[in-house]
N, CA, C and O of each residue as an XYZ file, in Angstrom:
756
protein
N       0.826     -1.200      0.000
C       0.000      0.000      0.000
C       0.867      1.260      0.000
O       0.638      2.156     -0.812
N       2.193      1.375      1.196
C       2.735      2.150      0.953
C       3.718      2.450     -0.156
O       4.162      3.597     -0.135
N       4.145      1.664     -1.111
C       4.903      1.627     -2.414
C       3.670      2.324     -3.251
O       3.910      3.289     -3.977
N       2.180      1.730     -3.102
C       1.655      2.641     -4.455
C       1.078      3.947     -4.162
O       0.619      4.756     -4.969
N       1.191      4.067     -2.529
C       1.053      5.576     -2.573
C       2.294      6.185     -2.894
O       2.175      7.350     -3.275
N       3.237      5.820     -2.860
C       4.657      6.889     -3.495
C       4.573      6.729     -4.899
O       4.738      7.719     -5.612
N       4.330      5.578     -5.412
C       4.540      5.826     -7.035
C       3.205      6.460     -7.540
O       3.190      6.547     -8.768
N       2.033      6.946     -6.897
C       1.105      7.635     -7.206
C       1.331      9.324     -6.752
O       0.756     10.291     -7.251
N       2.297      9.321     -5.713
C       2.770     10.725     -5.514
C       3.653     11.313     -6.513
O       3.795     12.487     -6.856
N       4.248     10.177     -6.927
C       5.868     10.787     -7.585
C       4.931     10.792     -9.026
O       5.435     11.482     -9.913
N       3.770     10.188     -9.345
C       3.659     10.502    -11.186
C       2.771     11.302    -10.825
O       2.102     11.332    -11.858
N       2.134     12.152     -9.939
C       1.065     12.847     -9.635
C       2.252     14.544     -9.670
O       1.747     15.638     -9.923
N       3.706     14.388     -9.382
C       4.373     15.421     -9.122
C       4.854     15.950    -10.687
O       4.791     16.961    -11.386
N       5.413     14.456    -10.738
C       5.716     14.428    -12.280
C       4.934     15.159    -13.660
O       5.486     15.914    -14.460
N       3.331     14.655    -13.693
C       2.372     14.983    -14.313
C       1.855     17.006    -13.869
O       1.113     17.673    -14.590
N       2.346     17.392    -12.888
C       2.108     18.811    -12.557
C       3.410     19.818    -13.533
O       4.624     19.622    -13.595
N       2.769     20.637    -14.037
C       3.609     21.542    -14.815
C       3.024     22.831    -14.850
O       1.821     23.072    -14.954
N       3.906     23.605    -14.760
C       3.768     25.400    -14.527
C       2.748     25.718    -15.527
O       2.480     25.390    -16.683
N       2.194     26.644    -14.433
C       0.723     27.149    -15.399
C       1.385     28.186    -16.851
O       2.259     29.053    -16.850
N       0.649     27.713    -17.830
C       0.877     28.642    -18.838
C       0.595     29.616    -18.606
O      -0.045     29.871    -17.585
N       1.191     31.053    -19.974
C       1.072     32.128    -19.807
C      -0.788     32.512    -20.476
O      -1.460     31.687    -21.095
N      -1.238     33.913    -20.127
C      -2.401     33.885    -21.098
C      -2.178     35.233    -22.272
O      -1.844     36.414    -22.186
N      -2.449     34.585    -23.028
C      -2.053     35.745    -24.023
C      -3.801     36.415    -24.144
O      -4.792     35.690    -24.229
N      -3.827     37.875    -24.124
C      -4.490     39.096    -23.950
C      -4.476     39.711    -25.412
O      -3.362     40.196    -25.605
N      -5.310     39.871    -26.517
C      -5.216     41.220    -27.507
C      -6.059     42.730    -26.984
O      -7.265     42.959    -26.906
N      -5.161     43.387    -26.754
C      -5.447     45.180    -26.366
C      -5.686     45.805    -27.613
O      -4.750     45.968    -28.395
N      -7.027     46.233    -27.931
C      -7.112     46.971    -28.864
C      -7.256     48.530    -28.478
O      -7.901     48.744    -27.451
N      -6.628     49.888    -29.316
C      -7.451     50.991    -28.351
C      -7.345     51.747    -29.620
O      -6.998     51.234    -30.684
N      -7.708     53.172    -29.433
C      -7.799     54.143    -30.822
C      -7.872     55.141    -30.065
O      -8.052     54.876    -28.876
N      -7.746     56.853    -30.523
C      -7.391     57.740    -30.259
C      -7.265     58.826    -31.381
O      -7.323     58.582    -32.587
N      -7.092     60.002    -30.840
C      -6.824     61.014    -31.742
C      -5.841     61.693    -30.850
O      -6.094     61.820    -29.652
N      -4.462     62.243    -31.502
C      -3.331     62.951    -30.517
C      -2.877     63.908    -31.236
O      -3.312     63.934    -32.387
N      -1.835     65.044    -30.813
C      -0.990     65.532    -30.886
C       0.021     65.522    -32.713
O       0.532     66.470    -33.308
N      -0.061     63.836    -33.146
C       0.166     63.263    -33.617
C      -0.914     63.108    -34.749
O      -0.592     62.850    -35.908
N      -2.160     63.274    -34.359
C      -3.416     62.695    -35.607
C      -3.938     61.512    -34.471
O      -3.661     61.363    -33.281
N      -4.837     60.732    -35.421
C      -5.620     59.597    -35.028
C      -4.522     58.564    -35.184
O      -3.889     58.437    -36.232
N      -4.306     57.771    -34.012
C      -3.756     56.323    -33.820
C      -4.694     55.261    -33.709
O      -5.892     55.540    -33.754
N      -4.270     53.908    -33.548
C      -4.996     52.802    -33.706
C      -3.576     51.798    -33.476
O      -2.595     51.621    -34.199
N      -3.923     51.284    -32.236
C      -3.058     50.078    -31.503
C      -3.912     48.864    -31.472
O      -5.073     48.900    -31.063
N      -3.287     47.709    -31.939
C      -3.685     46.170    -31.804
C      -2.078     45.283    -30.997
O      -1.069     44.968    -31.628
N      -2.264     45.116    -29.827
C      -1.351     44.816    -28.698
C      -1.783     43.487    -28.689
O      -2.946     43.085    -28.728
N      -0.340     42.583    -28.611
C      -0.594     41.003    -28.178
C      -0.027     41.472    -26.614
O       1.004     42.138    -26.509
N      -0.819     41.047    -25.437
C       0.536     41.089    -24.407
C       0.386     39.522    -23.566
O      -0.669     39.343    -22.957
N       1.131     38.736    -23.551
C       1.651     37.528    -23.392
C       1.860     37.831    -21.949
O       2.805     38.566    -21.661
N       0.737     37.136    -20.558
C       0.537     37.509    -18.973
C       0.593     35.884    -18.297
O       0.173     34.884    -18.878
N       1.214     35.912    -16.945
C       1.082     35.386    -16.221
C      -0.212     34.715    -16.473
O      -1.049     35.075    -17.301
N      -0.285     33.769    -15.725
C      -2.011     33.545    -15.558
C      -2.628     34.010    -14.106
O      -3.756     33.608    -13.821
N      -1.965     34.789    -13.249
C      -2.060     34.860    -12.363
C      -2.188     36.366    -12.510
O      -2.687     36.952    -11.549
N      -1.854     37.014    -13.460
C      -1.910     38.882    -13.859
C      -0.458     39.184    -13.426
O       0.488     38.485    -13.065
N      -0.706     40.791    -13.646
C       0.559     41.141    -13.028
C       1.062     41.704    -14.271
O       0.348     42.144    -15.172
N       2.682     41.656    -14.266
C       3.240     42.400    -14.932
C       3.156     41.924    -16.201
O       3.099     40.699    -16.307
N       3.121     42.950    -17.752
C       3.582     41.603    -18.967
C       4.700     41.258    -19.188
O       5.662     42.026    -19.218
N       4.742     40.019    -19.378
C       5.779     39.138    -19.833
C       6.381     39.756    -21.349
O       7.558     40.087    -21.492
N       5.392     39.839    -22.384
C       5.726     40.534    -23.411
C       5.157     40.643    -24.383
O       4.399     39.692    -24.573
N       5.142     41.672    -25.442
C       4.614     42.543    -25.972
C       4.432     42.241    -27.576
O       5.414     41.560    -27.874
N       3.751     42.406    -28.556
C       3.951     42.170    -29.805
C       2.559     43.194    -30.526
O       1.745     43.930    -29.968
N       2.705     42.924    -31.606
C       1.138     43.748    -32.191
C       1.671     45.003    -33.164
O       2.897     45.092    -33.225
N       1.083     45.752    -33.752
C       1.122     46.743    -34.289
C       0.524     48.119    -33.711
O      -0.485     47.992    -33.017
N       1.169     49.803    -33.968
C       0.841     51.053    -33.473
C       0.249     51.320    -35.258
O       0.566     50.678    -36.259
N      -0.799     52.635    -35.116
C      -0.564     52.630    -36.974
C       0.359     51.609    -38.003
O       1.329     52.022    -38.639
N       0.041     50.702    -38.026
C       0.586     49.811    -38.670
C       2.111     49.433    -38.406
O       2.415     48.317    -38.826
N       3.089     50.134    -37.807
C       4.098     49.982    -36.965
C       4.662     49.200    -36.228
O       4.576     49.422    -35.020
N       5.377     48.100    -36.665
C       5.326     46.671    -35.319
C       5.891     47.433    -34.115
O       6.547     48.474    -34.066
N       5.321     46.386    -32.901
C       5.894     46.996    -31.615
C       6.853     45.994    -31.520
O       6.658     44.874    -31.994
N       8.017     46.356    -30.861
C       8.989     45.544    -30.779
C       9.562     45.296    -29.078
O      10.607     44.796    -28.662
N       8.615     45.767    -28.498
C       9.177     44.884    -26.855
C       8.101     46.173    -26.023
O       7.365     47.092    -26.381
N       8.639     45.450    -24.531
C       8.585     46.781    -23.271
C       9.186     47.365    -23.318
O      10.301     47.204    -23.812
N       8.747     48.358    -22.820
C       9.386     49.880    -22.598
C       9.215     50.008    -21.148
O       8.335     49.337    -20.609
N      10.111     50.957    -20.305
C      10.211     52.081    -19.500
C       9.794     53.493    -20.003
O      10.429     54.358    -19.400
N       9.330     53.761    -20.492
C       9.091     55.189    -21.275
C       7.818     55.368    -20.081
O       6.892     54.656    -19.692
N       8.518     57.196    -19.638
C       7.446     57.248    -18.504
C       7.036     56.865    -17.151
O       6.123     57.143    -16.374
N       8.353     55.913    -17.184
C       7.893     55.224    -15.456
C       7.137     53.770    -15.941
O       7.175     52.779    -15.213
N       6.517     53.771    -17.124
C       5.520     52.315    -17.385
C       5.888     51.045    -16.253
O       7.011     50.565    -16.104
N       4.857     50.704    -15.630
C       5.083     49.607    -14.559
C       4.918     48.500    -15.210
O       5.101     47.365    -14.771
N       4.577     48.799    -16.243
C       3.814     47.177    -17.140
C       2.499     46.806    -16.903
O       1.846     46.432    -17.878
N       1.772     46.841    -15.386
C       1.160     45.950    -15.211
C       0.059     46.029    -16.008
O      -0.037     47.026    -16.723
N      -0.848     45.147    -16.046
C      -2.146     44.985    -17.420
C      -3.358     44.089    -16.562
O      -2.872     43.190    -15.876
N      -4.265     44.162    -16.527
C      -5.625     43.593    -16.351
C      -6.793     43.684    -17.318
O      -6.991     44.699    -17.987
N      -7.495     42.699    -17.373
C      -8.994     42.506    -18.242
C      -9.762     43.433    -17.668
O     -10.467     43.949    -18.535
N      -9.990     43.964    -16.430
C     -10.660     44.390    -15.459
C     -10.958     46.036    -15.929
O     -10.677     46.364    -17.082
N     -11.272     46.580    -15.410
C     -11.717     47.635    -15.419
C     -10.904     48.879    -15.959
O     -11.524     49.490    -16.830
N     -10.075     49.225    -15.752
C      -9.100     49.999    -16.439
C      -7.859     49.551    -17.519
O      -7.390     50.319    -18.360
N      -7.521     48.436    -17.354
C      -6.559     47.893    -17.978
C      -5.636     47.785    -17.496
O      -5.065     46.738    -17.192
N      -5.222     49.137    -17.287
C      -3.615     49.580    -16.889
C      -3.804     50.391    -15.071
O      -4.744     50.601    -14.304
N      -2.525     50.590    -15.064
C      -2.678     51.939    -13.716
C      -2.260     52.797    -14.193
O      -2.088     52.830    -15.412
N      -1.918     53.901    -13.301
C      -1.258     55.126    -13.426
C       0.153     55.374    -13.814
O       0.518     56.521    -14.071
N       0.933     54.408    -13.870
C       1.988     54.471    -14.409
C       2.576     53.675    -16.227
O       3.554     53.728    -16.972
N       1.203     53.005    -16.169
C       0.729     52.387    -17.260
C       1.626     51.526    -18.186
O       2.817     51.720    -17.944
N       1.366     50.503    -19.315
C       1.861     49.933    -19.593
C       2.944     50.544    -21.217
O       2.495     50.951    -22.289
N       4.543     50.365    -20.756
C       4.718     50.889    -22.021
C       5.693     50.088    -22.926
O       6.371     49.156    -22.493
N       5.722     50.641    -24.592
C       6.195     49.740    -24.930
C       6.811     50.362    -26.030
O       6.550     51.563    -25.951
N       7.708     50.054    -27.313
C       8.347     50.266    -28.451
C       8.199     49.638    -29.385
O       8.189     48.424    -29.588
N       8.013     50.921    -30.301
C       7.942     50.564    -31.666
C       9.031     50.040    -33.090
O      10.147     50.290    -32.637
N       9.216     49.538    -34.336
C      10.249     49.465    -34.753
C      10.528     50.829    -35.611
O      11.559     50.897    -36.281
N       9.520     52.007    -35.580
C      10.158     53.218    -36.038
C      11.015     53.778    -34.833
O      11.573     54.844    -35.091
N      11.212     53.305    -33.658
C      12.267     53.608    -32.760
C      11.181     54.879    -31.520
O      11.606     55.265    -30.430
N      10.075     55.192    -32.004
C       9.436     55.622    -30.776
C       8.775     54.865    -29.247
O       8.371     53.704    -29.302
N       8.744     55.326    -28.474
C       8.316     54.604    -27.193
C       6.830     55.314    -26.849
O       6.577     56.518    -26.891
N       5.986     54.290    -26.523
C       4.616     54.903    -26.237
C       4.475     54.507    -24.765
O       5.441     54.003    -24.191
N       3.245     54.724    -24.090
C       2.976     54.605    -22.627
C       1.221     55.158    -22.841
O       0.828     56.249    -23.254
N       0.297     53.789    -22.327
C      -1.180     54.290    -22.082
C      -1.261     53.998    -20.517
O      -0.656     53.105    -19.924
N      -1.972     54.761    -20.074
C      -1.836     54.705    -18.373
C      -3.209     55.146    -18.541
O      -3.768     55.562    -19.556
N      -3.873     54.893    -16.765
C      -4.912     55.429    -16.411
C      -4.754     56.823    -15.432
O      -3.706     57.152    -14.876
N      -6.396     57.758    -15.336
C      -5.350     58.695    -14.712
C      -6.442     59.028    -13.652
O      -6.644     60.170    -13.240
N      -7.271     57.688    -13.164
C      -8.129     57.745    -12.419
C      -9.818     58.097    -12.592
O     -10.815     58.097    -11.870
N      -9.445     58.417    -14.125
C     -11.095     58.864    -15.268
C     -10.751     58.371    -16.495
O     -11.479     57.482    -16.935
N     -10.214     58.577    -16.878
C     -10.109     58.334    -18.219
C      -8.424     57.416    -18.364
O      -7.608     57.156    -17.479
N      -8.391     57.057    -20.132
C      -7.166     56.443    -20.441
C      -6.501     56.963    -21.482
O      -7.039     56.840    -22.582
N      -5.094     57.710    -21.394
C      -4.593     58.132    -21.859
C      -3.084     57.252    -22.624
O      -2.542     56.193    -22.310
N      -2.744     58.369    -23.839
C      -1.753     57.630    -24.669
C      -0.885     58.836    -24.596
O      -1.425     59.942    -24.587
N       0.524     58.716    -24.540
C       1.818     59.394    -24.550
C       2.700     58.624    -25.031
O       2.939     57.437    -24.806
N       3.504     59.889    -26.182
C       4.797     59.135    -26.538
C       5.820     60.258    -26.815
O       5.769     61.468    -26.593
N       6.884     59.373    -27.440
C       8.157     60.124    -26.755
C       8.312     61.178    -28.508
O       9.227     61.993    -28.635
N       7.490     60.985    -29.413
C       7.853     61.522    -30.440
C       7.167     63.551    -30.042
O       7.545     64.681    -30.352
N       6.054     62.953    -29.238
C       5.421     64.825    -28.740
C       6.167     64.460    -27.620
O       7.141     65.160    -27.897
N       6.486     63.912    -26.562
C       6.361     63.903    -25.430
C       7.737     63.380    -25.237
O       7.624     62.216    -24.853
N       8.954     63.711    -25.329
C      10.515     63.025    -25.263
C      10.498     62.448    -23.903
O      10.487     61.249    -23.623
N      10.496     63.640    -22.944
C      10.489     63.318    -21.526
C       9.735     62.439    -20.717
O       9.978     62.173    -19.540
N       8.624     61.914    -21.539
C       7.287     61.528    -20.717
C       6.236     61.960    -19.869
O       5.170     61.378    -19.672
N       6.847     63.627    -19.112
C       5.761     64.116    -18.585
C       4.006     64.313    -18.963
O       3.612     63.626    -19.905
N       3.325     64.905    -18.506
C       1.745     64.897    -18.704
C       1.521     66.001    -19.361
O       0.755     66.778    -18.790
N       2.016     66.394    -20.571
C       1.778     67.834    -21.103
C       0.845     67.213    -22.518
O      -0.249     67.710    -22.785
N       1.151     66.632    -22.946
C       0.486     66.100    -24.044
C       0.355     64.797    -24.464
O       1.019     64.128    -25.256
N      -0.931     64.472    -23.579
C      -1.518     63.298    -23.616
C      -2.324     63.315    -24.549
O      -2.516     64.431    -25.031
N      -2.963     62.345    -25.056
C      -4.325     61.894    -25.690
C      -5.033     60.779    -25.238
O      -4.693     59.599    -25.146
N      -6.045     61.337    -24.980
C      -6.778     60.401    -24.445
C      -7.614     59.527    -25.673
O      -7.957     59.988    -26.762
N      -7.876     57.888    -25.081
C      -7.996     57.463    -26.126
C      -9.847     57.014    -25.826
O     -10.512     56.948    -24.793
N     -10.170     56.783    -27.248
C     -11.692     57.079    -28.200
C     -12.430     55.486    -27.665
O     -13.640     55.414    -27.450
N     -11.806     54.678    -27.555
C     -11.984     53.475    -27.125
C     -10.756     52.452    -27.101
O      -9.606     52.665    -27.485
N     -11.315     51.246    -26.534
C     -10.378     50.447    -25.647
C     -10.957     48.701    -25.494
O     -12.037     48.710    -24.904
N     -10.683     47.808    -25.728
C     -11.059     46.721    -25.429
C     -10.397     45.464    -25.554
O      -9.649     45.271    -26.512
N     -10.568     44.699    -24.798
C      -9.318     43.293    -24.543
C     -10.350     42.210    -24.999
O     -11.562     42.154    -25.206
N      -9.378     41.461    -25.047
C      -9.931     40.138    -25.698
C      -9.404     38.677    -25.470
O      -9.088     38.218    -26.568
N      -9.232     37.950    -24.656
C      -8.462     36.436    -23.957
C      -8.312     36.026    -25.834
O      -9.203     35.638    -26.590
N      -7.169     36.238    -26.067
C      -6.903     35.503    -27.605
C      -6.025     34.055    -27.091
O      -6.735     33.153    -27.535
N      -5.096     33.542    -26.533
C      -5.253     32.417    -26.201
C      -5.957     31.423    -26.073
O      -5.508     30.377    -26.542
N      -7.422     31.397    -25.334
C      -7.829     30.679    -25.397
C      -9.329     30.563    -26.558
O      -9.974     29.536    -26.766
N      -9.568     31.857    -27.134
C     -10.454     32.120    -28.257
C     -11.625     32.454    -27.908
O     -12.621     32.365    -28.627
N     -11.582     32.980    -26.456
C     -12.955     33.275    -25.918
C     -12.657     34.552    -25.779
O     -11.729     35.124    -26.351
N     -13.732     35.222    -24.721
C     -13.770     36.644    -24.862
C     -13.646     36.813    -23.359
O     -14.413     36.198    -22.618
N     -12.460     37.840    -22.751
C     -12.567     38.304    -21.465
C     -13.041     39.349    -21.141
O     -13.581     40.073    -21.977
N     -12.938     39.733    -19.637
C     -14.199     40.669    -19.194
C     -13.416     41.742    -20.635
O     -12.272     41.794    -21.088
N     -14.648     42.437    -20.964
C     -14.839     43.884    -21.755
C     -15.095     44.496    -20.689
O     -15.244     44.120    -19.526
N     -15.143     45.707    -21.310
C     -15.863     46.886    -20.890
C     -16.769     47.596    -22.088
O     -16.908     48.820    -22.081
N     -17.281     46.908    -22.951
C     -18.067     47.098    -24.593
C     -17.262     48.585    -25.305
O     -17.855     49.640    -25.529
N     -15.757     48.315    -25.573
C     -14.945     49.713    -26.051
C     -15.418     50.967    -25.545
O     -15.894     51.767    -26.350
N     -15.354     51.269    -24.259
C     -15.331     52.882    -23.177
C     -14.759     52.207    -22.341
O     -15.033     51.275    -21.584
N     -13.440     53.168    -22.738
C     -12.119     52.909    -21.879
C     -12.879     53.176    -20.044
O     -13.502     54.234    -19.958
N     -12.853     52.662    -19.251
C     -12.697     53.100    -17.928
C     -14.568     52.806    -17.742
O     -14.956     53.392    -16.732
N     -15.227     52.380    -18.160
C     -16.952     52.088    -17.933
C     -16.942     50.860    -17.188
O     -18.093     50.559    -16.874
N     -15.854     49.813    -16.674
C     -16.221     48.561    -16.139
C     -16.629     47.697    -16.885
O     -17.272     47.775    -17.931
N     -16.128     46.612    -16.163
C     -16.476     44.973    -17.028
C     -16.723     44.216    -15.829
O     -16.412     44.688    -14.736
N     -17.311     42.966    -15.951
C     -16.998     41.927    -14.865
C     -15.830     40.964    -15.365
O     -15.508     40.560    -16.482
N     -15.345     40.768    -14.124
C     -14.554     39.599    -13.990
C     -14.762     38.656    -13.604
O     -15.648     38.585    -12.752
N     -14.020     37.372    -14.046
C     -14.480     36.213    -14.271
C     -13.109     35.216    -13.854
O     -12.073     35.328    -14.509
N     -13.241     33.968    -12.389
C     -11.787     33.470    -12.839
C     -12.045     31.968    -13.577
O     -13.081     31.306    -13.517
N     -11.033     31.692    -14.154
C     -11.256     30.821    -15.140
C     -10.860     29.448    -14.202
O     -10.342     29.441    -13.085
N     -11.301     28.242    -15.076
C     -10.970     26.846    -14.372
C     -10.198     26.408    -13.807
O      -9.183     26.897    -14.303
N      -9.884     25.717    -12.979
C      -8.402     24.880    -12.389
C      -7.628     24.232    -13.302
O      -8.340     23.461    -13.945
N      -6.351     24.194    -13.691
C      -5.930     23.493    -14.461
C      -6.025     22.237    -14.397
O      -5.759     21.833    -13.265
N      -6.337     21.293    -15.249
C      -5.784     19.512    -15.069
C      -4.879     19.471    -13.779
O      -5.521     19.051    -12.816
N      -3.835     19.724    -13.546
C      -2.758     19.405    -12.799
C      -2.940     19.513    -11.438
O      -2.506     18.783    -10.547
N      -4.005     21.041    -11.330
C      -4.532     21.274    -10.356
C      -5.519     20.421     -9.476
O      -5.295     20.123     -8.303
N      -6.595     20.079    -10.162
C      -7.519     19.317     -9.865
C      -6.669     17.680     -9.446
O      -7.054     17.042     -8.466
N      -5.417     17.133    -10.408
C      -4.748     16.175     -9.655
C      -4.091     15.629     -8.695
O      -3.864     14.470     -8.348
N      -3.658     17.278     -8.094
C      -3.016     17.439     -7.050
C      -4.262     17.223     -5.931
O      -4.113     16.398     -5.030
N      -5.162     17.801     -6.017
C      -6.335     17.946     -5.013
C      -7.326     16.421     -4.701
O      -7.890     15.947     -3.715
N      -7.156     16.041     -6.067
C      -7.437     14.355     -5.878
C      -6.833     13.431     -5.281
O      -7.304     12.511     -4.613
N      -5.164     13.821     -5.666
C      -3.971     12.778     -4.678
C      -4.292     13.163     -3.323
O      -4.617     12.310     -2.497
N      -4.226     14.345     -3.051
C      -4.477     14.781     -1.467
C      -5.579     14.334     -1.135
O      -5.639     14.345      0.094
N      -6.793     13.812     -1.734
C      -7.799     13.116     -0.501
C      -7.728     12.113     -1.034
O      -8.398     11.369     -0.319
N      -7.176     11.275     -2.236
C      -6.579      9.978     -1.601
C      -6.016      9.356     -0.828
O      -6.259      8.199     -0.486
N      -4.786     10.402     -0.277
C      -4.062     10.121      0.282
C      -4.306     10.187      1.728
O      -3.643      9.521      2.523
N      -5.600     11.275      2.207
C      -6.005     11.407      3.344
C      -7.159     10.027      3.586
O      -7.397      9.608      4.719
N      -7.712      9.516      2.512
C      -8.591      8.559      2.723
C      -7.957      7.557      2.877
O      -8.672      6.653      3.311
N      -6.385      7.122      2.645
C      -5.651      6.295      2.800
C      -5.153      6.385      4.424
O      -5.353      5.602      5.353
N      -4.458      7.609      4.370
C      -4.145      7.237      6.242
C      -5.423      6.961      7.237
O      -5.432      6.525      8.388
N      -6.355      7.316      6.493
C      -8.056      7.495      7.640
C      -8.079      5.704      7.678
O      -8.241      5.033      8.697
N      -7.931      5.327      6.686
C      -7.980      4.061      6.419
C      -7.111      3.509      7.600
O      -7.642      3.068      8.620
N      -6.142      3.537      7.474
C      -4.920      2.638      8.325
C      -4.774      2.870      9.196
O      -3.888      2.228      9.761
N      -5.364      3.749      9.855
C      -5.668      4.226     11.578
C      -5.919      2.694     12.183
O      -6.270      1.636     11.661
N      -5.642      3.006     13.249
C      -6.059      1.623     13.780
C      -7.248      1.846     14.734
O      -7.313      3.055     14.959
N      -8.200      1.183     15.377
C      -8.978      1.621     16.097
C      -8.762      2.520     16.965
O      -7.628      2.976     17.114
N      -9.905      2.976     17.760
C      -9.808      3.387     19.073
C      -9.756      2.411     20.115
O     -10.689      1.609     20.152
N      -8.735      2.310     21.075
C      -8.841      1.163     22.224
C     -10.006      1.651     23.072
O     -10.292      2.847     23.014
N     -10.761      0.767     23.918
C     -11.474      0.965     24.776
C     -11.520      1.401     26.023
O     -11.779      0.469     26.784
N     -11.413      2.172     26.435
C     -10.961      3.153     27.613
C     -11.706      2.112     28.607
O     -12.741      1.486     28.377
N     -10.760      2.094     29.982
C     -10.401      1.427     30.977
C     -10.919      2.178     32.177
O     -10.224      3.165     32.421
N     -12.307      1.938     33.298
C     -12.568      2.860     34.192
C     -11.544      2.163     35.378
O     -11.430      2.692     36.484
């Protein structure tokens, strides 16, 4: 009994593998400083959120070619309600400019370094609409129906396989020691 609970632990450890990433498409549009833009963003996330891992997609037809720091950009990204924070997510293009969309507590704004070298808040544009999309898995994550900053619900998604195996070995394994308990002796007055 105790040999096939270890070889059921060890292929139960074996069979567990790091959660994939979820890949996110950011669409947004705008009018700036610059004219009317139009961004289609792959950003490649944790599954857990947080910062992006990394970046791909096109600015006006423009490939983006990584993250940026432009601005302070923290990276971080959510389906949720704003997208971004206040220090917002930024990134580069292969005409060699750096952009940054952040939130600014109302609205969602776009800055780049071609008006904006420094990154300060002098000439923003705020953008016309905004909406994400779970392209990994081919479904649709929370929106906000394109109005940047109007709210979406969130939603968390399934346990992985691996997950659910781990949680099965563990009350096997608890139904196994419950098992091999030995009685209670009979108490002695």
């Amino acid at each position: 009994m105790i040999k096939t609970l270890a070889v059921l632990a060890g292929t139960a450890l074996l069979a567990i593998a790091p959660a994939n990433a979820t890949l996110y498409q950011f669409d947004y549009s705008g009018t700036g400083a610059d004219g009317a833009f139009t961004a289609a963003l792959q950003l490649d996330m944790p599954v857990d959120g947080g910062t992006a891992a990394s970046i791909t997609g096109t600015r006006n037809g423009i490939a983006v070619t990584g993250l940026s720091d432009y601005a302070g950009g923290d990276n971080l990204f959510s389906s949720g309600f704003s997208y971004v924070d206040f220090y917002g997510l930024s990134y580069a293009t292969a005409g060699g400019d750096d952009y940054n969309v952040y939130w600014d507590g109302s609205q969602l704004f776009e800055i780049n370094s071609v008006t904006n070298p420094d990154g300060d808040a002098l000439t923003d544009s705020p953008l016309t609409s905004a909406s994400v999309t779970l392209a990994s898995a081919g479904g649709s994550a929370p929106s906000n129906g394109g109005n940047p900053g109007s709210g979406g619900n969130t939603t968390s998604p399934a346990p992985e396989a691996a997950t659910w195996m781990t949680m099965l070995l563990g009350f096997g394994l608890l139904g196994g020691m419950l098992r091999r308990r030995s009685s209670p002796s009979a108490l002695a007055f």
